[in-house]
C-alpha positions in Angstrom: 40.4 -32.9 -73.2 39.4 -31.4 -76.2 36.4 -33.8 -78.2 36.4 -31.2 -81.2 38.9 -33.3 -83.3 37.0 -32.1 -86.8 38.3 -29.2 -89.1 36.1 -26.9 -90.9 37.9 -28.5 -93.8 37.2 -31.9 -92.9 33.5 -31.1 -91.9 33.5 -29.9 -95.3 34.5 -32.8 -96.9 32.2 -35.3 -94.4 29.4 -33.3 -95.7 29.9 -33.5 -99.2 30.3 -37.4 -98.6 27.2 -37.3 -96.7 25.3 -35.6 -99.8 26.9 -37.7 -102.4 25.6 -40.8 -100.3 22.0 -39.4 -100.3 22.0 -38.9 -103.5 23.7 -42.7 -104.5 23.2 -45.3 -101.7 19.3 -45.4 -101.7 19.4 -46.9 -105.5 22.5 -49.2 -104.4 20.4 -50.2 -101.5 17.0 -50.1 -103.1 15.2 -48.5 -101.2 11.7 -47.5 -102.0 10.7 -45.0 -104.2 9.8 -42.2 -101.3 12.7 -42.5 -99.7 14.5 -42.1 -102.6 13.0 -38.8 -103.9 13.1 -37.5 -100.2 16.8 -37.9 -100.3 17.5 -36.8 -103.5 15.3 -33.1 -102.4 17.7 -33.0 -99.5 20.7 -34.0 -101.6 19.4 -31.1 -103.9 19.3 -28.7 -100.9 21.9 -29.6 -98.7 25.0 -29.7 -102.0 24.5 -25.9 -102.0 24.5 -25.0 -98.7 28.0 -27.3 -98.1 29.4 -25.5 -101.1 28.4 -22.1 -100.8 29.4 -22.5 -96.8 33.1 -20.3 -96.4 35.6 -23.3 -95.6 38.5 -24.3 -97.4 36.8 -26.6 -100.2 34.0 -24.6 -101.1 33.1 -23.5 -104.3 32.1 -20.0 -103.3 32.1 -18.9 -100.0 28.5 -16.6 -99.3 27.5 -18.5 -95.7 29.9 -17.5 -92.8 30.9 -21.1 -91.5 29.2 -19.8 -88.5 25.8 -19.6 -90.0 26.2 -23.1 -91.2 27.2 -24.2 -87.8 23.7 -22.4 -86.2 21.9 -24.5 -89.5 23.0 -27.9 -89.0 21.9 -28.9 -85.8 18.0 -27.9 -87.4 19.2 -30.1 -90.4 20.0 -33.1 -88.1 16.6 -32.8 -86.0 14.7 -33.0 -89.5 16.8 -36.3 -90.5 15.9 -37.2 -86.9 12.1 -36.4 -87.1 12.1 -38.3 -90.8 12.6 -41.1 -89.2 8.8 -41.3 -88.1 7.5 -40.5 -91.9 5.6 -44.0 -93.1 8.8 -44.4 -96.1 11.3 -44.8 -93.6 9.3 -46.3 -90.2 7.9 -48.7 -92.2 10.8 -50.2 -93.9 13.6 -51.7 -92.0 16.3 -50.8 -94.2 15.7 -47.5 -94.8 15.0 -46.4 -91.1 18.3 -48.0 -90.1 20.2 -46.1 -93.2 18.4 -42.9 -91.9 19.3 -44.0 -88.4 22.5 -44.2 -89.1 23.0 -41.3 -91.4 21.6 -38.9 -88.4 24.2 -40.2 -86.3 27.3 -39.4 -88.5 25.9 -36.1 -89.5 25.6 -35.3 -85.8 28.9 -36.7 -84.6 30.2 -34.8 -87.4 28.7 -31.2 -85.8 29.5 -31.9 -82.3 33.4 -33.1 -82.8 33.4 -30.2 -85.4 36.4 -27.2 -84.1 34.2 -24.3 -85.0 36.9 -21.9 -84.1 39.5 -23.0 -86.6 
């Protein structure tokens, strides 16, 4: 049975959600102020890398979509590792958004079809 259900193209356009929702669902949630500069940084980091990532929505492709599949396991382990820093371990809502976030972001990469 194959579990890699996820195109290159849909990977693409999960992770540009993903971004967007960094970048707008701390200030719909309110979270506090850390969290909300430490997702707009990665917001600000991670937009490029999705775009410039060879797959059928980018903008330009530079990364081989093989480079960003090494990348984003190390991406997810940082979201993961976050999750100890005092802006999200001390606030309820924003641990469980960052919880949560790490999750889809790494369902996304392991039911990702690298090969298409």
């Amino acid at each position: 049975m194959n579990t890699n259900i996820i195109s290159p193209k849909q990977h693409s356009l999960i992770d540009y959600a993903l971004t967007g929702g960094l970048l707008i669902l701390p200030s719909l949630l309110k979270m506090n102020k850390q969290a909300k500069v430490i997702y707009a940084i990665e917001a600000a980091i991670l937009l490029p890398y999705v775009a410039l990532t060879k797959q059928p929505v980018a903008v330009k492709g530079l990364i081989p979509l093989k480079v960003h599949q090494k990348i984003d396991p190390f991406n997810i382990a940082q979201f993961a590792a976050q999750s100890l820093l005092p802006a999200f371990r001390k606030n309820r809502k924003e641990l469980i958004f960052n919880i949560a976030f790490t999750a889809v972001a790494g369902l996304t990469v392991l039911l990702t079809d690298w090969k298409k």
